[in-house]
C-alpha positions in Angstrom: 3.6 -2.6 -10.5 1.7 0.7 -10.1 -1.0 2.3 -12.5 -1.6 5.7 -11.9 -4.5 8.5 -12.9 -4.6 12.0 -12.2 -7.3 14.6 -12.9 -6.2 17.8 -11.8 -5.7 17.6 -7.9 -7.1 14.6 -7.4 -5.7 11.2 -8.8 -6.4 7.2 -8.1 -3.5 4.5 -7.9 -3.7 0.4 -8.0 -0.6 -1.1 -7.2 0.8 -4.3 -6.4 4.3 -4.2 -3.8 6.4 -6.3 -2.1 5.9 -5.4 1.9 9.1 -4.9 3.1 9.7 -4.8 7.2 11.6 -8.2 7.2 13.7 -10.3 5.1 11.0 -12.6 5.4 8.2 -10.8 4.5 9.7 -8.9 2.1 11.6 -12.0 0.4 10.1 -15.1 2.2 12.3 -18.3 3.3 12.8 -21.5 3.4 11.9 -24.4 6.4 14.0 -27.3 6.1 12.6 -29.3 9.1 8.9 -28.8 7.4 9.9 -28.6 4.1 7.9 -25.0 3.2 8.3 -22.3 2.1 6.9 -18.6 4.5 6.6 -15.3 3.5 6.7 -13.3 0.3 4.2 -10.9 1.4 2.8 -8.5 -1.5 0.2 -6.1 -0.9 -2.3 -5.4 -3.7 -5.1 -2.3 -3.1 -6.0 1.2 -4.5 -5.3 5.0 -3.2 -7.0 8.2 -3.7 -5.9 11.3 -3.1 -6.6 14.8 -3.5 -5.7 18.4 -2.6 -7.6 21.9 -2.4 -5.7 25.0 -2.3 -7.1 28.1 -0.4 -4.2 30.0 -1.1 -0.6 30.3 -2.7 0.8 28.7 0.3 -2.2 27.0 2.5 -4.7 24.3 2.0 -6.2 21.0 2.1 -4.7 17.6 1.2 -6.5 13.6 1.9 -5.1 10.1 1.5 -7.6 6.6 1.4 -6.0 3.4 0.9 -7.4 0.3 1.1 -4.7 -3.0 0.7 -5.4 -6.7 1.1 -1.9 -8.6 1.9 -1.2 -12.2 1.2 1.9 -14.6 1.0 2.9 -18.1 0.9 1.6 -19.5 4.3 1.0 -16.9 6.1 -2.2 -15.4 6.8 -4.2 -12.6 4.7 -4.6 -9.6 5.8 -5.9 -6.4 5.1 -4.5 -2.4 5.6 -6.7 0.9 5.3 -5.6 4.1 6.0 -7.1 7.4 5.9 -5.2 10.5 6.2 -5.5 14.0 6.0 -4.3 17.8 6.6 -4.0 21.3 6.4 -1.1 23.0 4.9 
């Protein structure tokens, strides 16, 4: 699930994904010598982004994201990533 909102070059995004990297994480599985269930990881935050032209063919663009992950036992964790460049 994914909202997005734009405003010229700049927009802001909440989401909610599945975090993929392992059948286990990504669809979670099944003990049967404890009896529980792992995995299932889904990764809920918000983005911003933005751009700033100088030129028809150079400028600016930037990336924040901030994401708190949890699943079925396993432990929460958290993601942020800033990112940036010149074009």
């Amino acid at each position: 699930m994914s909202h997005r909102f734009s405003w010229g070059r700049a927009g802001f995004r909440i989401y909610r994904r599945a975090v993929g990297g392992s059948l286990l994480s990504y669809h979670g599985d099944f003990d049967p010598l404890t009896g529980q269930t792992y995995g299932a990881a889904r990764g809920t935050g918000g983005e911003l982004t933005g751009s700033l032209s100088l030129t028809d063919t150079s400028g600016f663009w930037g990336n924040l994201r901030y994401e708190q992950i949890r699943g079925t036992n396993i432990a929460d964790n958290h993601g942020f990533r800033l990112m940036g460049g010149y074009y």
